[in-house]
Structure formats: structure tokens, C-alpha cells
N, C-alpha and C positions, 0 to 999 in steps of 0.2 A: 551147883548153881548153873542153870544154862541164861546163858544172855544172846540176844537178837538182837542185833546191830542194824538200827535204822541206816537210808540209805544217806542220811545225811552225813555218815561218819564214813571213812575210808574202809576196806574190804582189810586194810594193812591191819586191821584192829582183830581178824579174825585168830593169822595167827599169832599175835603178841599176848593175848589172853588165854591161849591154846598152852603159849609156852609157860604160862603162872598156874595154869591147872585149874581154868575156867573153859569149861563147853562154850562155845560160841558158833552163830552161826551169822553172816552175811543176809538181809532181808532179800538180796536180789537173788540168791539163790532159792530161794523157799515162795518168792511174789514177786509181783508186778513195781517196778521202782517209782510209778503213778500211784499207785495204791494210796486213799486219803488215809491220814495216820489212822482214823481210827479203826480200820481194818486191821494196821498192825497191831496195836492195842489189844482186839480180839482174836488177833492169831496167837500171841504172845498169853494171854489169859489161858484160852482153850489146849495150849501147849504147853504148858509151866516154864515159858521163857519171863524173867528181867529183861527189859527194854530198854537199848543201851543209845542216848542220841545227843544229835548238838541243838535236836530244834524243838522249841520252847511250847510251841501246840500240845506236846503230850501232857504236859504240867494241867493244860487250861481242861484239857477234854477231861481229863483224871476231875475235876474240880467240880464240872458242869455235871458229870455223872456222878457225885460221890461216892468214887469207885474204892472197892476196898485191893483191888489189884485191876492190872499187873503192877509189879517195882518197876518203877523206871530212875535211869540215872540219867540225868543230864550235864553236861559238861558247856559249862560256861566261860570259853574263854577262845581266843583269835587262834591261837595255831593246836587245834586237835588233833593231828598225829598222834602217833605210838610215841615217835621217839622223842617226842617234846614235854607230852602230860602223861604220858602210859605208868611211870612211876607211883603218879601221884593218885589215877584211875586203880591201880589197884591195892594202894594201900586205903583208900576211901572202899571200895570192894567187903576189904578185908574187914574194916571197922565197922562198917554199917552190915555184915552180913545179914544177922538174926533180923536186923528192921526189914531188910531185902524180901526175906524169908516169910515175915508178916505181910506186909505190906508197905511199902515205902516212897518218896518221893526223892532221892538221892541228889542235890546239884553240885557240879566241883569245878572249881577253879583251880589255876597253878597255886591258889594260896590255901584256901581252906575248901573245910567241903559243910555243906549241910545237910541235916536229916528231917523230912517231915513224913510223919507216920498218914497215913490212909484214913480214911477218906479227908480230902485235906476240906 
């Protein structure tokens, strides 16, 4: 699975996901950190990236296009670091792979996490 870390999440998420043996890459490396989301969207479609963020636009654009991808996972919650939710970001990873795979809307908190399949 390759995931594309919008720029709303810290760069620190590149290698904490490198080290569980997920591909990642940084959006700032690959684009513009203006870029309106839905250019990532279509970078991440046309690139078989998961689009990994904290900001809630990708859910709505996903919704308004009844898009069957890209996966995105959203993280819902105050302190997004690695070293605060990273545990909980990849066992939520782990569980929802095959929906990722299909097509997914992944959101996760330090408590739970939820899955909604495509086109939501």
C-alpha cells in the first residue's frame, strides 16, 4: 500500500509508516503545499496512492463526486503525531486494509476507528 500524506499532517508520519512497512510519501515533496485538495485526490487516484490526512474536505470532495477512489484515511483527533496516535493509525491500517484496497473512507480517533466503503 503506498500512502500520500497530505500537508496537513506532519512529514514525521513519513518515516513512522516507512518503519511498519508502509510506502509513504510527504505531498510537499511530490507538489505544491497550496495545491487545492482536490488536485491531491487526483494525484493520489492517477498514482495508486491512499491519502493519509487530518483535514475533513477530502471526505466531502470524495462525496460530491461519488468517487470510487482514492482511499483516504482521516484522523480525527487534537494531537496527530506519530508518537501520540501512530499506534492506533496503523493498526486501523492494518484492519481496514482490503476496504483501502477497494475503495475506502477510513476515519480514526485515539478510540475507535470507522470504515465507509466508496462511493459514500
Amino acid at each position: 500500500m503506498k500512502i500520500l500524506i497530505d500537508v496537513s499532517l506532519s512529514p514525521q508520519w513519513v518515516p513512522f509508516l516507512l518503519k511498519h512497512g508502509l510506502e509513504a510519501v510527504h505531498w510537499s515533496t511530490v507538489g505544491q503545499n497550496s495545491a487545492p485538495d482536490y488536485e491531491i485526490l487526483n494525484h493520489a487516484e492517477r498514482h495508486g496512492f491512499v491519502v493519509f490526512t487530518h483535514d475533513l474536505d477530502f471526505g466531502m470532495i470524495l462525496a460530491v463526486r461519488k468517487s470510487r477512489g482514492p482511499s483516504v484515511i482521516q484522523i480525527r483527533d487534537q494531537d496527530v503525531l506519530p508518537a501520540t496516535i501512530g499506534a492506533a493509525v496503523v493498526r486501523a491500517i492494518e484492519t481496514a486494509r482490503s476496504h483501502l484496497d477497494s475503495g475506502a473512507l477510513v476515519t480514526i480517533d485515539s478510540e475507535r476507528q470507522r470504515i465507509r466503503m466508496l462511493p459514500l
